[in-house]
N, CA, C, O and CB atoms as a CASP TS submission, in Angstrom:
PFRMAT TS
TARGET T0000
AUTHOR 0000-0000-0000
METHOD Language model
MODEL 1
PARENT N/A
ATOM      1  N   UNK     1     -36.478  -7.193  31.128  1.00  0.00           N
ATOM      2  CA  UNK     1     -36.437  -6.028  31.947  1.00  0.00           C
ATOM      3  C   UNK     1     -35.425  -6.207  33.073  1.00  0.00           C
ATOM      4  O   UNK     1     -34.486  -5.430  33.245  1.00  0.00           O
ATOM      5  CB  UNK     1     -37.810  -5.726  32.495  1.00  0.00           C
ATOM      6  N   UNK     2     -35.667  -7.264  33.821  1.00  0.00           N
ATOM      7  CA  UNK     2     -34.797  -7.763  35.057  1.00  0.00           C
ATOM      8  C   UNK     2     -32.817  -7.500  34.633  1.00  0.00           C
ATOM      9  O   UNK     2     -31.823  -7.108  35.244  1.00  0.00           O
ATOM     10  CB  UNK     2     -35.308  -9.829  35.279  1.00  0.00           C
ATOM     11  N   UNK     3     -33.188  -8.065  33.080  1.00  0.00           N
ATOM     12  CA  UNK     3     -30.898  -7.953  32.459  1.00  0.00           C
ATOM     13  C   UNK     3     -30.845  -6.264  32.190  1.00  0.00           C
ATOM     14  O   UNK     3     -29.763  -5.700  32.028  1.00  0.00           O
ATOM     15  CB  UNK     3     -30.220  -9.141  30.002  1.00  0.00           C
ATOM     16  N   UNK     4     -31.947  -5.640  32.166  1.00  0.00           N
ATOM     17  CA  UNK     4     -31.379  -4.033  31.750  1.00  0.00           C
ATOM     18  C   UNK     4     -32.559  -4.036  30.364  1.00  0.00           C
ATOM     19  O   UNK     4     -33.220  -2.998  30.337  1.00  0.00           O
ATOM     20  CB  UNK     4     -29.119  -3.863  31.160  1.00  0.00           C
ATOM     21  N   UNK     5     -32.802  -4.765  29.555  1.00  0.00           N
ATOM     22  CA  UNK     5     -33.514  -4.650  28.292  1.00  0.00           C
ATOM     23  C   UNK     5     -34.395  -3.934  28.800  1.00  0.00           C
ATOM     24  O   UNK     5     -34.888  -4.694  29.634  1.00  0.00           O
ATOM     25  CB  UNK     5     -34.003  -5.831  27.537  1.00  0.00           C
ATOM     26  N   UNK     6     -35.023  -2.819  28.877  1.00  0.00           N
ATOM     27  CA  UNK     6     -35.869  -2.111  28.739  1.00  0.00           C
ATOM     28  C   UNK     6     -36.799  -1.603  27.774  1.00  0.00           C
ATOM     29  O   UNK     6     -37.963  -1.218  27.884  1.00  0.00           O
ATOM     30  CB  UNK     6     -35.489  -1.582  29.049  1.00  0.00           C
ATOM     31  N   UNK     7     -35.870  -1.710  26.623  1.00  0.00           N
ATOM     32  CA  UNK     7     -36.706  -1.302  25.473  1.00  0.00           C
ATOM     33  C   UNK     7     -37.387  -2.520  24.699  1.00  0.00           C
ATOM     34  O   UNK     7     -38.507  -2.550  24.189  1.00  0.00           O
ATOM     35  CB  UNK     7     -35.813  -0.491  24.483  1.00  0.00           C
ATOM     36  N   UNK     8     -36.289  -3.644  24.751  1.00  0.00           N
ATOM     37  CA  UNK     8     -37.041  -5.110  24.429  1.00  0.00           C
ATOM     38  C   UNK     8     -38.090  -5.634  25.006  1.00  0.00           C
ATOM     39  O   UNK     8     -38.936  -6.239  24.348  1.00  0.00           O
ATOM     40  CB  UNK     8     -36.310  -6.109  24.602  1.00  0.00           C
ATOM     41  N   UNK     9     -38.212  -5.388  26.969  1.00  0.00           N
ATOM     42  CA  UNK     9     -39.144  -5.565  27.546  1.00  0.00           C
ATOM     43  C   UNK     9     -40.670  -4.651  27.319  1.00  0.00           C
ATOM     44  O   UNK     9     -41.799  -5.125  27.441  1.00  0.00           O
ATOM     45  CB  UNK     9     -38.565  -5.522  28.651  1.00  0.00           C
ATOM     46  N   UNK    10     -40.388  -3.506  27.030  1.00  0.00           N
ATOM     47  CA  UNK    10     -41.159  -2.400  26.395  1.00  0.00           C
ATOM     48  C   UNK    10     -41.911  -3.126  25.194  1.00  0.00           C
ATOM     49  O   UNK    10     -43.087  -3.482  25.267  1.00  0.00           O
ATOM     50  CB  UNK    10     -40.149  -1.117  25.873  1.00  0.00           C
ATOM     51  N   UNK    11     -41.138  -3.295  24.138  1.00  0.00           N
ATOM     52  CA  UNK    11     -42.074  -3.963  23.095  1.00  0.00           C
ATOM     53  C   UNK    11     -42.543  -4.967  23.123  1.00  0.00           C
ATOM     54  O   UNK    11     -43.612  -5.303  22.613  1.00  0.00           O
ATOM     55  CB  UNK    11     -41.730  -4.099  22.121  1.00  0.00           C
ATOM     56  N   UNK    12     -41.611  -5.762  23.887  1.00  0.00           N
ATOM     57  CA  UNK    12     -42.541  -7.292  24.208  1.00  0.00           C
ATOM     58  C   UNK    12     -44.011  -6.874  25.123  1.00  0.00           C
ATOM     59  O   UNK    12     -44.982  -7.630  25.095  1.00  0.00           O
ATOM     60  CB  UNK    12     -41.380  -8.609  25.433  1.00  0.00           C
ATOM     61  N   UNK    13     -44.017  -5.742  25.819  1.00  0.00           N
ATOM     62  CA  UNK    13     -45.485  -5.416  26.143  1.00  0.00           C
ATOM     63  C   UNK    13     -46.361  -5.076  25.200  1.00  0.00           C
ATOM     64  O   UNK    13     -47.356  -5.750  24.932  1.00  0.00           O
ATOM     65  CB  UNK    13     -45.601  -4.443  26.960  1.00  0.00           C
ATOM     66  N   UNK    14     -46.160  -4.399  24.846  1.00  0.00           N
ATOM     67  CA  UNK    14     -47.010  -3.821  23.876  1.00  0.00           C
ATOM     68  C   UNK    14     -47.323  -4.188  22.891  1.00  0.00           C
ATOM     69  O   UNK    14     -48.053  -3.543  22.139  1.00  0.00           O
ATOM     70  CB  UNK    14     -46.784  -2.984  23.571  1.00  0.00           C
ATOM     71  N   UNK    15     -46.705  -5.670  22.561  1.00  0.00           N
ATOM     72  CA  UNK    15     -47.063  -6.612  21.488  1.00  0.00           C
ATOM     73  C   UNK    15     -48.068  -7.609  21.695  1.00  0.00           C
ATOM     74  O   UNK    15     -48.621  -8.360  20.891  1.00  0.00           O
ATOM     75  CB  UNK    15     -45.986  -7.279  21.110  1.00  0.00           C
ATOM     76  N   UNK    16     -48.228  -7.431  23.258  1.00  0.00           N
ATOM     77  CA  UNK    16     -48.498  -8.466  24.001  1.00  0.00           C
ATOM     78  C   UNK    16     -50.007  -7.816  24.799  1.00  0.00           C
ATOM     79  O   UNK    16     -50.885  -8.441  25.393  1.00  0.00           O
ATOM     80  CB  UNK    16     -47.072  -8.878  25.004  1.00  0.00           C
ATOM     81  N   UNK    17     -49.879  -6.320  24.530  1.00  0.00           N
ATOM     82  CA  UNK    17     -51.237  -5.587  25.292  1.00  0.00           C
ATOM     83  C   UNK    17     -52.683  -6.361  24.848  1.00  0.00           C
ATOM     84  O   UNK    17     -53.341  -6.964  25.695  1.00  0.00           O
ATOM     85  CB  UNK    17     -51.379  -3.759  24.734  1.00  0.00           C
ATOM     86  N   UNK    18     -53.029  -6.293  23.682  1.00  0.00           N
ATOM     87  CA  UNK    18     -53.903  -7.118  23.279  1.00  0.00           C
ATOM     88  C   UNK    18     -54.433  -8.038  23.945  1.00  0.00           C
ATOM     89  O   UNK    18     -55.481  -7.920  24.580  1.00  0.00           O
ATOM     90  CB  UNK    18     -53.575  -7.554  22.477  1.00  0.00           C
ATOM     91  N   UNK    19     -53.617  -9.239  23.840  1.00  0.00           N
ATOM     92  CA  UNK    19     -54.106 -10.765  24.712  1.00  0.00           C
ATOM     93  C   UNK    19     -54.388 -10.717  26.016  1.00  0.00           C
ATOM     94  O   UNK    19     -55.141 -11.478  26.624  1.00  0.00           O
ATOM     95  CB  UNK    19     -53.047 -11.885  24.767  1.00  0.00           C
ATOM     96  N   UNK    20     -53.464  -9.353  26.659  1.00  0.00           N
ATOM     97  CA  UNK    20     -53.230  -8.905  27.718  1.00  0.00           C
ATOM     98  C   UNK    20     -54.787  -8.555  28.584  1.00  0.00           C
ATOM     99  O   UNK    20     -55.219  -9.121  29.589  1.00  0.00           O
ATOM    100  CB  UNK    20     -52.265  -7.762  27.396  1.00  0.00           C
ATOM    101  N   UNK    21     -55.465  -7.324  27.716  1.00  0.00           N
ATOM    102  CA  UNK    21     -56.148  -6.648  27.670  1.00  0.00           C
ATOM    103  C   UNK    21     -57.768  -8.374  27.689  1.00  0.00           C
ATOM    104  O   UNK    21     -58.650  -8.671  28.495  1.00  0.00           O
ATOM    105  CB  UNK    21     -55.622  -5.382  26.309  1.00  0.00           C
ATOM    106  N   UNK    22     -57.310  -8.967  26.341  1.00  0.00           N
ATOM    107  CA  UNK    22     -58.784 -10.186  26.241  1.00  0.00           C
ATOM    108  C   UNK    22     -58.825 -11.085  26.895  1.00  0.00           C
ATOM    109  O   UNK    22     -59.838 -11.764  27.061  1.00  0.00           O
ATOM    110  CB  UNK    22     -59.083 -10.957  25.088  1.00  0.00           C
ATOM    111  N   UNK    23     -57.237 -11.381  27.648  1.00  0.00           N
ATOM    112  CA  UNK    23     -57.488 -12.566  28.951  1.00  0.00           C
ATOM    113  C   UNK    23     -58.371 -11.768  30.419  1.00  0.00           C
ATOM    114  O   UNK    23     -58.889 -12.472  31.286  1.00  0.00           O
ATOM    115  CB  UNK    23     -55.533 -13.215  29.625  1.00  0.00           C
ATOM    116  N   UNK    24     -58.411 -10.037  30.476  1.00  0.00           N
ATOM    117  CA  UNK    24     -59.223  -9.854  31.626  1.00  0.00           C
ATOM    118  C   UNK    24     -60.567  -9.435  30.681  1.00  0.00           C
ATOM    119  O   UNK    24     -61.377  -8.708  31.256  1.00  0.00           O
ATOM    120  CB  UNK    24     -58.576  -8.629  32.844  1.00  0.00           C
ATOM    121  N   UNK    25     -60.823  -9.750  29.548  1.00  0.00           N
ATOM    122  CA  UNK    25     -62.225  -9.502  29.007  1.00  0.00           C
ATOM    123  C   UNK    25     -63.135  -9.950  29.735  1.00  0.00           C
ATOM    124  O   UNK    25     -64.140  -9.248  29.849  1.00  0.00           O
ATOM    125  CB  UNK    25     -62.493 -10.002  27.807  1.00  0.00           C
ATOM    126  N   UNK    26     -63.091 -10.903  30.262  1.00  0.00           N
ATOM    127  CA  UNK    26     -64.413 -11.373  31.491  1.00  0.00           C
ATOM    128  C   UNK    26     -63.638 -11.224  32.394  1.00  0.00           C
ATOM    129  O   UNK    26     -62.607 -10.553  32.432  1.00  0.00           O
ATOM    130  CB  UNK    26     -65.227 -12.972  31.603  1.00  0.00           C
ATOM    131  N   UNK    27     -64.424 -12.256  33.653  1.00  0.00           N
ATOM    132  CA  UNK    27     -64.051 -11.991  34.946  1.00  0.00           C
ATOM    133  C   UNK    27     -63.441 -13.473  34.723  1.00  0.00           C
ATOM    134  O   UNK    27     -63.927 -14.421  34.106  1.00  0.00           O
ATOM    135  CB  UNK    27     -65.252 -11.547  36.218  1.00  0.00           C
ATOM    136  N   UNK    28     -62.232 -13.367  35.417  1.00  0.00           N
ATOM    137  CA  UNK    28     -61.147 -14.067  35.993  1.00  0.00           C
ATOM    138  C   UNK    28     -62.221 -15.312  36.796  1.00  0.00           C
ATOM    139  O   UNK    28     -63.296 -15.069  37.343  1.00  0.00           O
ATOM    140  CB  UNK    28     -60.039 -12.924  37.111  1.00  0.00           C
ATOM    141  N   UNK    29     -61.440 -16.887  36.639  1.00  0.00           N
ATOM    142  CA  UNK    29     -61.045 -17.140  35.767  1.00  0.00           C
ATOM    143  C   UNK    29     -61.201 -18.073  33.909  1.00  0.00           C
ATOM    144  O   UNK    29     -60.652 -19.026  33.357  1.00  0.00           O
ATOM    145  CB  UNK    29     -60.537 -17.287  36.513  1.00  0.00           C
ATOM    146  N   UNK    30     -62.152 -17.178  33.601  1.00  0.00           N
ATOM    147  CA  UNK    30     -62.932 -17.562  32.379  1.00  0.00           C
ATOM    148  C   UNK    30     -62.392 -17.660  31.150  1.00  0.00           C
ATOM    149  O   UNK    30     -62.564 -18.715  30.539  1.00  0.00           O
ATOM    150  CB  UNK    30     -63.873 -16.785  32.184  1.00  0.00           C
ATOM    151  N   UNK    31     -61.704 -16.688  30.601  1.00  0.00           N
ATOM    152  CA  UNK    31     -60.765 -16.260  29.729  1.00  0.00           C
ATOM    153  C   UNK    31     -59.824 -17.793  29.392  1.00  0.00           C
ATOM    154  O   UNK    31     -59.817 -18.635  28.495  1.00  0.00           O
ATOM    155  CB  UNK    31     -59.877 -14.895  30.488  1.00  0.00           C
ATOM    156  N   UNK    32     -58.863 -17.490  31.061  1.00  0.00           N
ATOM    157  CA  UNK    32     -57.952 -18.295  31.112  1.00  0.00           C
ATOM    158  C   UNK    32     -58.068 -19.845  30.822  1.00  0.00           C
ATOM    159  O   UNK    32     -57.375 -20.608  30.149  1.00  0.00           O
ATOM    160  CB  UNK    32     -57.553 -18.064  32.176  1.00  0.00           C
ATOM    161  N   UNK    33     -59.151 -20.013  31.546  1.00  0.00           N
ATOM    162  CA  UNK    33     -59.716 -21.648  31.322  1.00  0.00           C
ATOM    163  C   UNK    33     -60.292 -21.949  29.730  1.00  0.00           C
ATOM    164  O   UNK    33     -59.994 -23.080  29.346  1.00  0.00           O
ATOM    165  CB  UNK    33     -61.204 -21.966  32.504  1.00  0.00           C
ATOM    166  N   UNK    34     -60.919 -21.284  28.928  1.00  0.00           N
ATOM    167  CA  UNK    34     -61.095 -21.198  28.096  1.00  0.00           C
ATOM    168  C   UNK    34     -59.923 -21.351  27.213  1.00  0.00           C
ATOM    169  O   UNK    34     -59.855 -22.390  26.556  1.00  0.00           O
ATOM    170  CB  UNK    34     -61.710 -20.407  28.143  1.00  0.00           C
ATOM    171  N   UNK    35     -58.962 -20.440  27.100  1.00  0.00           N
ATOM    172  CA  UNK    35     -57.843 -21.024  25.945  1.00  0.00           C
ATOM    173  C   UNK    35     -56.894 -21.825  26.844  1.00  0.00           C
ATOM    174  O   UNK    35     -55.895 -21.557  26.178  1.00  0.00           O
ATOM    175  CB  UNK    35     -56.874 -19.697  25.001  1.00  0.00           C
ATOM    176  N   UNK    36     -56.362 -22.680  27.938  1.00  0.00           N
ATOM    177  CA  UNK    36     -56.383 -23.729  28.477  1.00  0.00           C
ATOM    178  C   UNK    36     -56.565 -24.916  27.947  1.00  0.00           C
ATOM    179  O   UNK    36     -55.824 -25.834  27.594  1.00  0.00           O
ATOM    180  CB  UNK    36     -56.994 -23.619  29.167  1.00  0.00           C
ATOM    181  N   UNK    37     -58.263 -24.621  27.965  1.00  0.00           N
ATOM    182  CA  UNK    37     -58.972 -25.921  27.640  1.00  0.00           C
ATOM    183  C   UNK    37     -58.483 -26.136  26.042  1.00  0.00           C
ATOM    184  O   UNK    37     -58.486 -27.254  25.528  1.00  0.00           O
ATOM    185  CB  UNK    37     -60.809 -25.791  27.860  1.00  0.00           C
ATOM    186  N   UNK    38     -58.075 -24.958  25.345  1.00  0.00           N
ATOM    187  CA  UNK    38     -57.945 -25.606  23.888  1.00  0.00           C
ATOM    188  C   UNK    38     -56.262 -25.583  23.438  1.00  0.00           C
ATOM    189  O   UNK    38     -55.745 -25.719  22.330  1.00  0.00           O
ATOM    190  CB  UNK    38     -58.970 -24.592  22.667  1.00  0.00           C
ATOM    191  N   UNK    39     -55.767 -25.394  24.544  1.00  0.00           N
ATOM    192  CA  UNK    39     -54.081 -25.928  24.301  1.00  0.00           C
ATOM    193  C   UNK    39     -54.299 -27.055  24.848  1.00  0.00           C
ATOM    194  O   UNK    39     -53.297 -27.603  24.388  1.00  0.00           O
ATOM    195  CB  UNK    39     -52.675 -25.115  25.041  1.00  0.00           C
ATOM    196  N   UNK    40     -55.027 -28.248  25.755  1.00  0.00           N
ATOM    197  CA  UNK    40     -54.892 -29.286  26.086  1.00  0.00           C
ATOM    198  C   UNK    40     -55.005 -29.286  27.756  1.00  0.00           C
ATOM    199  O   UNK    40     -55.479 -30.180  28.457  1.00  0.00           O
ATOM    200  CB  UNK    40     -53.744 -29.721  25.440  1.00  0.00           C
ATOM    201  N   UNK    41     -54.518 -28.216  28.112  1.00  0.00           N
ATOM    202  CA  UNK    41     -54.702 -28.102  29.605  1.00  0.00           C
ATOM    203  C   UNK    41     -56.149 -28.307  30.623  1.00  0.00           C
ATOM    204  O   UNK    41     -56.526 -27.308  31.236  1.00  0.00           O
ATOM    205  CB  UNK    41     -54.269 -26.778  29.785  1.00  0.00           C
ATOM    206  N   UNK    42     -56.643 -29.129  30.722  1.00  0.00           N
ATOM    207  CA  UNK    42     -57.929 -29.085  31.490  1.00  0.00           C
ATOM    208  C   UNK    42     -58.758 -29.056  30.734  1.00  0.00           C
ATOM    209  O   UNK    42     -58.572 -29.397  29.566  1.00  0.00           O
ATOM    210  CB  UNK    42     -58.180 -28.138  32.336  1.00  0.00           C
ATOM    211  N   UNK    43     -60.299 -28.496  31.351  1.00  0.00           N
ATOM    212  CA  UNK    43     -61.234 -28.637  31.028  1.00  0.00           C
ATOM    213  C   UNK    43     -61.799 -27.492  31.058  1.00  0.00           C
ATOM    214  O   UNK    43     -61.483 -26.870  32.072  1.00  0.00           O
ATOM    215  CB  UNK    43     -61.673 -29.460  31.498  1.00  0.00           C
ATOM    216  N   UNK    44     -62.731 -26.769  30.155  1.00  0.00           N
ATOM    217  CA  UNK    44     -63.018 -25.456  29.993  1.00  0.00           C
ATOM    218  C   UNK    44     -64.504 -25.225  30.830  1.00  0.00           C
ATOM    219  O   UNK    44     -65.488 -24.698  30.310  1.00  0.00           O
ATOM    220  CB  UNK    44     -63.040 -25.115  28.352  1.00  0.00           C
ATOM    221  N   UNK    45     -64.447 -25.722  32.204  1.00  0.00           N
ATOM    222  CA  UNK    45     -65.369 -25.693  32.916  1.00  0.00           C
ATOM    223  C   UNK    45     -64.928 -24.705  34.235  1.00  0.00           C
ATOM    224  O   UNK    45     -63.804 -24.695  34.736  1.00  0.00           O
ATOM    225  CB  UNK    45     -65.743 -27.103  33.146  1.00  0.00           C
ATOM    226  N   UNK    46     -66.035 -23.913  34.656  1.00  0.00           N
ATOM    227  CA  UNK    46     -66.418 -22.823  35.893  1.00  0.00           C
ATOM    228  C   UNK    46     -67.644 -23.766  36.845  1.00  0.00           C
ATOM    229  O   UNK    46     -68.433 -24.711  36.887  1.00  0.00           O
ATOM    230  CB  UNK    46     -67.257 -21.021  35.091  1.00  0.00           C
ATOM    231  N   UNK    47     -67.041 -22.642  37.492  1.00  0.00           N
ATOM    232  CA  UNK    47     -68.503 -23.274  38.504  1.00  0.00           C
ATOM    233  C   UNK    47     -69.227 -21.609  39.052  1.00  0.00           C
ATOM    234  O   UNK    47     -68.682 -20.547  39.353  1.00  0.00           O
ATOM    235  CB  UNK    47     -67.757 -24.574  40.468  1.00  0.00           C
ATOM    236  N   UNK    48     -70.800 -22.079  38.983  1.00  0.00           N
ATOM    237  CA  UNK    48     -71.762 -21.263  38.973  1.00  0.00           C
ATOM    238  C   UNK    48     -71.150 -20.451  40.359  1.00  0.00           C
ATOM    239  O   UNK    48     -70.809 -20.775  41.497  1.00  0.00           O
ATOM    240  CB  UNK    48     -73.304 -22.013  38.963  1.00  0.00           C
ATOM    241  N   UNK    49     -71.233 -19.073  39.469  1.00  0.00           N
ATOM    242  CA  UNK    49     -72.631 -18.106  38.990  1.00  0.00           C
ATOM    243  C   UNK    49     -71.513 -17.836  37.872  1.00  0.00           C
ATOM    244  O   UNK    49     -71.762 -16.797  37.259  1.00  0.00           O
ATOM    245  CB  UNK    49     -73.475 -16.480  40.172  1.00  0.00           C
ATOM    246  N   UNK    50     -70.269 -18.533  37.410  1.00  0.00           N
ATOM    247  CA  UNK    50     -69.340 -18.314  36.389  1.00  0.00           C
ATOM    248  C   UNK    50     -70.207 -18.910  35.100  1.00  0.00           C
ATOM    249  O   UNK    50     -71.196 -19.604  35.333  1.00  0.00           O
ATOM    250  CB  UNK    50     -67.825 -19.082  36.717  1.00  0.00           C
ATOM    251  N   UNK    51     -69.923 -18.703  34.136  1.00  0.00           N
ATOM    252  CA  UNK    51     -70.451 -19.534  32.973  1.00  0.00           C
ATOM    253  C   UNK    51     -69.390 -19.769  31.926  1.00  0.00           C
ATOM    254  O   UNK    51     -68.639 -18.795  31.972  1.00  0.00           O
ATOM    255  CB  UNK    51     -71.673 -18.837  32.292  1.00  0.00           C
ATOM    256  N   UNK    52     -69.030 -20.532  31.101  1.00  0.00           N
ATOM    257  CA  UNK    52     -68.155 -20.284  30.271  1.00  0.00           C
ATOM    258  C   UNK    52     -67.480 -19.715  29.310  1.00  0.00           C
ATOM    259  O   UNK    52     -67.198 -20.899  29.501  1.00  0.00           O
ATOM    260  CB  UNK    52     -68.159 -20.615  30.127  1.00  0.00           C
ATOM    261  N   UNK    53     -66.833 -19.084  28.355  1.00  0.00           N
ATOM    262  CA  UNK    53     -66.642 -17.842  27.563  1.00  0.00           C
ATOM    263  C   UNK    53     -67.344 -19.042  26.231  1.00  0.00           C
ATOM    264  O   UNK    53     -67.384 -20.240  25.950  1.00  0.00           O
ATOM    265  CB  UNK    53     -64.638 -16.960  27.459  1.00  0.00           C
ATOM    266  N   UNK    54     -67.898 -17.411  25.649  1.00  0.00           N
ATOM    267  CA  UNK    54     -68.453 -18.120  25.067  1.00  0.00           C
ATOM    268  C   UNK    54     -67.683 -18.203  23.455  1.00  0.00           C
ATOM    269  O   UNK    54     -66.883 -17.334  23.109  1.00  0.00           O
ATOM    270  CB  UNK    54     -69.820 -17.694  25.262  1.00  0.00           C
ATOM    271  N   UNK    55     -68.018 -19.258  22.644  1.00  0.00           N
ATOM    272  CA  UNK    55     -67.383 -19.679  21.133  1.00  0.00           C
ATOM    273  C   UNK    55     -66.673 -18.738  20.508  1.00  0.00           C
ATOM    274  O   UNK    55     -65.471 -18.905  20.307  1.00  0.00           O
ATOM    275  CB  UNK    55     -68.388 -20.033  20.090  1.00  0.00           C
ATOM    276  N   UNK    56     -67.333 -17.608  20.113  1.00  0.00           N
ATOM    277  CA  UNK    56     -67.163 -16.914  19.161  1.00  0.00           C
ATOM    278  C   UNK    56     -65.695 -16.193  20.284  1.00  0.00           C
ATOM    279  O   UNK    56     -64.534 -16.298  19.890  1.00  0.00           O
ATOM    280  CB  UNK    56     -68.714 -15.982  18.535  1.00  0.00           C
ATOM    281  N   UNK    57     -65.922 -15.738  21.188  1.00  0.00           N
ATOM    282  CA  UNK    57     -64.797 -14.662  22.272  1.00  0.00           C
ATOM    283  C   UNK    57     -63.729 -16.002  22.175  1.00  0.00           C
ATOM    284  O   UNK    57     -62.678 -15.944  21.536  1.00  0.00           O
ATOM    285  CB  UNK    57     -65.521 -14.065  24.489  1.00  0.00           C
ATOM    286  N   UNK    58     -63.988 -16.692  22.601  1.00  0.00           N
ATOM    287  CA  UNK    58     -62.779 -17.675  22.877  1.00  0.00           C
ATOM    288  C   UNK    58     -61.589 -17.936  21.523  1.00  0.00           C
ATOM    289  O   UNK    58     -60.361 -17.853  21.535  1.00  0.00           O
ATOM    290  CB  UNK    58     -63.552 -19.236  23.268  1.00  0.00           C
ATOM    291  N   UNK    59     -62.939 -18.413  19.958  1.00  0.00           N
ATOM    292  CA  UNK    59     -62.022 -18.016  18.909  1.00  0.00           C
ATOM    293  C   UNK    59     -61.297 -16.799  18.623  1.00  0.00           C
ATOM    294  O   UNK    59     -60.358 -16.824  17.827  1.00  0.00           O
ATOM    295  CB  UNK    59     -62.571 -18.160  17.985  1.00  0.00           C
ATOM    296  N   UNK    60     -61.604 -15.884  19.122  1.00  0.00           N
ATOM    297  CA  UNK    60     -60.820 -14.530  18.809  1.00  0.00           C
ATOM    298  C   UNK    60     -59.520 -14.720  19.729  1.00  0.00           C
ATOM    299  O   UNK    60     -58.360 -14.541  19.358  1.00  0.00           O
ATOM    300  CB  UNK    60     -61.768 -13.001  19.246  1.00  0.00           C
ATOM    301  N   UNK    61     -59.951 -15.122  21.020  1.00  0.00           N
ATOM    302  CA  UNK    61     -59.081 -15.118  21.832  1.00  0.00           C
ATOM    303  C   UNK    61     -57.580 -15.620  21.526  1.00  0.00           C
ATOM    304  O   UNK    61     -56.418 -15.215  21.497  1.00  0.00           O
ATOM    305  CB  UNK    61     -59.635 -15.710  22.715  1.00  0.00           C
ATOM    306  N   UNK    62     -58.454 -16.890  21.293  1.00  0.00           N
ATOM    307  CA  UNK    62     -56.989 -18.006  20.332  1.00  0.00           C
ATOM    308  C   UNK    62     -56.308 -17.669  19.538  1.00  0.00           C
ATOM    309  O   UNK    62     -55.110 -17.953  19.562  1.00  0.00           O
ATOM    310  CB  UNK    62     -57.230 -19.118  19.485  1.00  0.00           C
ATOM    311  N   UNK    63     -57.005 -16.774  18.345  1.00  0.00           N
ATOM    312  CA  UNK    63     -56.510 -15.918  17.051  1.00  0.00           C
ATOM    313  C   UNK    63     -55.705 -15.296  17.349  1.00  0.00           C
ATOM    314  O   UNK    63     -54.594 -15.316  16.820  1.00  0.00           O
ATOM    315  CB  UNK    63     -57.282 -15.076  16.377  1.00  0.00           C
ATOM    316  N   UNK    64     -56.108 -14.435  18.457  1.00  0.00           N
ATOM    317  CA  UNK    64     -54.868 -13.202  18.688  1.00  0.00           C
ATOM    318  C   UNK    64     -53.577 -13.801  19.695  1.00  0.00           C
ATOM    319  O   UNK    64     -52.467 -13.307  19.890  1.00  0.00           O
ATOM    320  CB  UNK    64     -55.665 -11.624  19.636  1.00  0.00           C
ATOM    321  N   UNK    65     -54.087 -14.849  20.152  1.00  0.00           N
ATOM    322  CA  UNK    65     -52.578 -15.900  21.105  1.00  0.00           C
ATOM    323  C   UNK    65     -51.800 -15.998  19.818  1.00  0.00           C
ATOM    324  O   UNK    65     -50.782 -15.335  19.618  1.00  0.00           O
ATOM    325  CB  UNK    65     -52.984 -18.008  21.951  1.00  0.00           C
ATOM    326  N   UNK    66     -52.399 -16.988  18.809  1.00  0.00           N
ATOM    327  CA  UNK    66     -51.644 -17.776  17.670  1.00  0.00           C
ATOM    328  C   UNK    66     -50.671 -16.566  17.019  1.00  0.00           C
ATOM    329  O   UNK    66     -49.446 -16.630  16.915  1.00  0.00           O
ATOM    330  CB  UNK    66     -52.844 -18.519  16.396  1.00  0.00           C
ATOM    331  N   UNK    67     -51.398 -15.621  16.672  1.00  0.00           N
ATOM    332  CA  UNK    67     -51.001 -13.847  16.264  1.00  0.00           C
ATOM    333  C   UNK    67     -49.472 -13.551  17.145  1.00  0.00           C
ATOM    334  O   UNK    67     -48.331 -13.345  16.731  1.00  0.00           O
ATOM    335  CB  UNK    67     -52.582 -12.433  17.069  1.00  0.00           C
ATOM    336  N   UNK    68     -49.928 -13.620  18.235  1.00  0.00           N
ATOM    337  CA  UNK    68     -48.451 -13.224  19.267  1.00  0.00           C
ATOM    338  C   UNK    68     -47.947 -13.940  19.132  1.00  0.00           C
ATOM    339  O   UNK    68     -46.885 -13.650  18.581  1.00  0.00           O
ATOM    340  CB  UNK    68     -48.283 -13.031  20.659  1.00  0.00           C
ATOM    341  N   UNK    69     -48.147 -15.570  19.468  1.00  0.00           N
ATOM    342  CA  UNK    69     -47.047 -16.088  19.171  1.00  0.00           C
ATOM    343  C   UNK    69     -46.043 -16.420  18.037  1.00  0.00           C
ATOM    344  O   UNK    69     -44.897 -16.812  18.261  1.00  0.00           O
ATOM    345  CB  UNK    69     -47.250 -16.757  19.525  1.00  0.00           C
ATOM    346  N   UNK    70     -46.510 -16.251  16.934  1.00  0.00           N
ATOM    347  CA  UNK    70     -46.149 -16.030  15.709  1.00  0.00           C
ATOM    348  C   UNK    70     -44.449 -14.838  15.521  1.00  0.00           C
ATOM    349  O   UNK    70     -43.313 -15.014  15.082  1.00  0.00           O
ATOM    350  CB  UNK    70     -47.690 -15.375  15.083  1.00  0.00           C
ATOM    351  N   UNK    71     -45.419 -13.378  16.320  1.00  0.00           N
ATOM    352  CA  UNK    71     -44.484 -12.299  16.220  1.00  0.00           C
ATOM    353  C   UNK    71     -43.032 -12.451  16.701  1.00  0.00           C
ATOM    354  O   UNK    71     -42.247 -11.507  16.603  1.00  0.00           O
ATOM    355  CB  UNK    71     -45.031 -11.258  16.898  1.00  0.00           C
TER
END
């Protein structure tokens, strides 16, 4: 967007709405720590009254990262 691409920056959103949309599926920052923790980055731990995302959300989560990054 910043060189003029507008329309490249355009689709790179909207390719990108998805993950976009399931990293604020919970409350911040749960999501994030969660696929984090399974690229290697840290530890997929909150602190209370947070709890962690749970298995099944987190695999989707990953699915649709692996998905984008793919495109």
């Amino acid at each position: 967007w910043f060189a003029g691409k507008t329309r490249e920056a355009e689709e790179a959103q909207l390719r990108l709405l998805d993950v976009m949309n399931a990293l604020m599926s919970e409350t911040n920052p749960i999501p994030v720590k969660a696929v984090c923790a399974r690229m290697g980055y840290g530890k997929n731990e909150v602190r209370l009254p947070l709890v962690p995302m749970e298995e099944e959300k987190a695999d989707r989560l990953m699915a649709m990262m692996e998905e984008a990054r793919k495109a």
